[in-house]
C-alpha positions as protocol buffer text, in pm:
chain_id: "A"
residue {
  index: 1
  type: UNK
  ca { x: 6151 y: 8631 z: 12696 }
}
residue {
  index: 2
  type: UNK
  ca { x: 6515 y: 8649 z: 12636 }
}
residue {
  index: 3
  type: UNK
  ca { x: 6731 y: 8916 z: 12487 }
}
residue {
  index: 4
  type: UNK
  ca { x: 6749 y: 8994 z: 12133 }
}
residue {
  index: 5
  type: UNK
  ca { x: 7086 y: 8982 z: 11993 }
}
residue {
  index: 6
  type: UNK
  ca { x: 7060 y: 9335 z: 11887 }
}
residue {
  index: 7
  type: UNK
  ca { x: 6998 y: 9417 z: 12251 }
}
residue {
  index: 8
  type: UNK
  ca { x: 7284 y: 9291 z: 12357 }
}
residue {
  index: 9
  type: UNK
  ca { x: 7589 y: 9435 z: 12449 }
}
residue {
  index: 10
  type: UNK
  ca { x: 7929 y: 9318 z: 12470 }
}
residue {
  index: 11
  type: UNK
  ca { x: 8139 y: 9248 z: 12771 }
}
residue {
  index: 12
  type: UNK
  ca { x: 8382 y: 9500 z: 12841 }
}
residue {
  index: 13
  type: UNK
  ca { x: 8565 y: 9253 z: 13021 }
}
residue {
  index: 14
  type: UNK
  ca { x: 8618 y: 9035 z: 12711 }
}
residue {
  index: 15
  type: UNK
  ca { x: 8608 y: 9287 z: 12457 }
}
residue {
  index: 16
  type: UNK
  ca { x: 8926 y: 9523 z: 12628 }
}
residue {
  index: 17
  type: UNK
  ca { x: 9149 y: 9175 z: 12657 }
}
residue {
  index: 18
  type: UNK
  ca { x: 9116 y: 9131 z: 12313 }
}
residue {
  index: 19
  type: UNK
  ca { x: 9196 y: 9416 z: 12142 }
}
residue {
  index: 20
  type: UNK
  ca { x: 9532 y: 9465 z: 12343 }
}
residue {
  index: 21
  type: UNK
  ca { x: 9622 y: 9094 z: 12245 }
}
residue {
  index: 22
  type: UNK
  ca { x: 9553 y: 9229 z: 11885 }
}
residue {
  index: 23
  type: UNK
  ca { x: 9755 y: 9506 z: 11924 }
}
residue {
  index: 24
  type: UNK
  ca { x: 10019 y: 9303 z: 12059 }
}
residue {
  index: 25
  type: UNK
  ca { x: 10031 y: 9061 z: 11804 }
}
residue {
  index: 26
  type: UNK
  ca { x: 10025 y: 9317 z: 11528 }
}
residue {
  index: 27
  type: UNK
  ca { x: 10310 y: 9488 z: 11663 }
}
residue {
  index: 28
  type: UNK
  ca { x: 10498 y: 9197 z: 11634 }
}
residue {
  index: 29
  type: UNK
  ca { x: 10436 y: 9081 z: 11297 }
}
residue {
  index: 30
  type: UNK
  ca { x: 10530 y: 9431 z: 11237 }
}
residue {
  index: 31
  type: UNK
  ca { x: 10835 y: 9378 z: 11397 }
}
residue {
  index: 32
  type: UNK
  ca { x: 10884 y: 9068 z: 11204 }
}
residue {
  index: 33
  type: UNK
  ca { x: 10818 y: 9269 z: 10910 }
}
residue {
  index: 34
  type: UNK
  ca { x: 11095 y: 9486 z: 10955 }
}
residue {
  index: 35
  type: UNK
  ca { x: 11336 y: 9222 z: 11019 }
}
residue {
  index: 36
  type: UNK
  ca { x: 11317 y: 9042 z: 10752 }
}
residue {
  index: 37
  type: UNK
  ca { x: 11441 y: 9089 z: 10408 }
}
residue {
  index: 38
  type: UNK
  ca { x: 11185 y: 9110 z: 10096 }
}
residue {
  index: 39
  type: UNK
  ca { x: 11323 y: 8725 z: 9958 }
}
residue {
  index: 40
  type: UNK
  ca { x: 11232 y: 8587 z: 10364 }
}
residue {
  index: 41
  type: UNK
  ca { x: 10890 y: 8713 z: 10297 }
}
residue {
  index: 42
  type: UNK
  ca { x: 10628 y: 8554 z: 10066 }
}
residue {
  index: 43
  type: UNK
  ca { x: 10400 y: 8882 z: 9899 }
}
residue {
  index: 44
  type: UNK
  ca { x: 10428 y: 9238 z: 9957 }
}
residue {
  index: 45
  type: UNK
  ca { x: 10545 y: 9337 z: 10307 }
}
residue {
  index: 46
  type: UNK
  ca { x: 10343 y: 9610 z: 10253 }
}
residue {
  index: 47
  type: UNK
  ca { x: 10040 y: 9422 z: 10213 }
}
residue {
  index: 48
  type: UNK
  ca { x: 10100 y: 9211 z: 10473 }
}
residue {
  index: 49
  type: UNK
  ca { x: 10082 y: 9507 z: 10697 }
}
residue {
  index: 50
  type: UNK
  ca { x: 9749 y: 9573 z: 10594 }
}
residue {
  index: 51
  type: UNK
  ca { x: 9622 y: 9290 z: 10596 }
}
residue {
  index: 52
  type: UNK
  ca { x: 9756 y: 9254 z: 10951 }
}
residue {
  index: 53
  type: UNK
  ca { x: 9537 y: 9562 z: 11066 }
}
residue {
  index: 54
  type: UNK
  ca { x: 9210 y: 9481 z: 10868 }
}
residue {
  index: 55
  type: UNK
  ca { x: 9098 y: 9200 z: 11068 }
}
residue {
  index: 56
  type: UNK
  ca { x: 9191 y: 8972 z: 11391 }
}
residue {
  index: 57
  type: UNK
  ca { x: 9302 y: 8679 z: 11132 }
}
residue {
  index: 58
  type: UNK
  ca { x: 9556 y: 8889 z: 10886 }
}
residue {
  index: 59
  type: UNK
  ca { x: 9838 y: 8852 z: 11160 }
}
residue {
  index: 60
  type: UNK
  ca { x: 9759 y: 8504 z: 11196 }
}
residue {
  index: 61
  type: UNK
  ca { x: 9799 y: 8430 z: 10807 }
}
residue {
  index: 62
  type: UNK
  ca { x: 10117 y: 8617 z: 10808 }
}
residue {
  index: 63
  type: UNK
  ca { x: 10234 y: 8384 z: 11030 }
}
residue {
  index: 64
  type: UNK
  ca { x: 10126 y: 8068 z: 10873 }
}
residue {
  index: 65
  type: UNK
  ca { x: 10194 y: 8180 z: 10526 }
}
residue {
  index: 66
  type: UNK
  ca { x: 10391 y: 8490 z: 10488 }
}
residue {
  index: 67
  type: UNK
  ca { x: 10713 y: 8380 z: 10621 }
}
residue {
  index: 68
  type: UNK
  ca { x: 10992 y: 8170 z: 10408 }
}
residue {
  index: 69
  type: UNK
  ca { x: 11166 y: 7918 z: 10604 }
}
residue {
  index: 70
  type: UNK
  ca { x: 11470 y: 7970 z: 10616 }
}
């Protein structure tokens, strides 16, 4: 029979690619963050920043929908 889910474990070779690409792209919104001035951001910039660390996607909606055009 095939593996169980549970049983399974993840690629290390998958897994280590993605965190650093996480950790790159939370250092830039970061960045970003610090750049910017509270009127170019929409919300807290301190909120942003967690919600940049709590999961893959909070970067990603900082992105779409935290910055002000200018």
């Amino acid at each position: 029979m095939g593996e169980l889910a549970k049983d399974r474990k993840p690629d290390k070779r998958v897994i280590v690619p993605v965190l650093i690409i996480d950790a790159i792209v939370i250092a830039l919104t970061w960045r970003d963050l610090n750049r910017r001035t509270d009127a170019q951001v929409r919300g807290s910039k301190p909120l942003w920043r967690i919600a940049s660390v709590l999961n893959m996607g909070g970067s990603g909606a900082y992105w779409a929908f935290g910055r002000k055009r200018a």
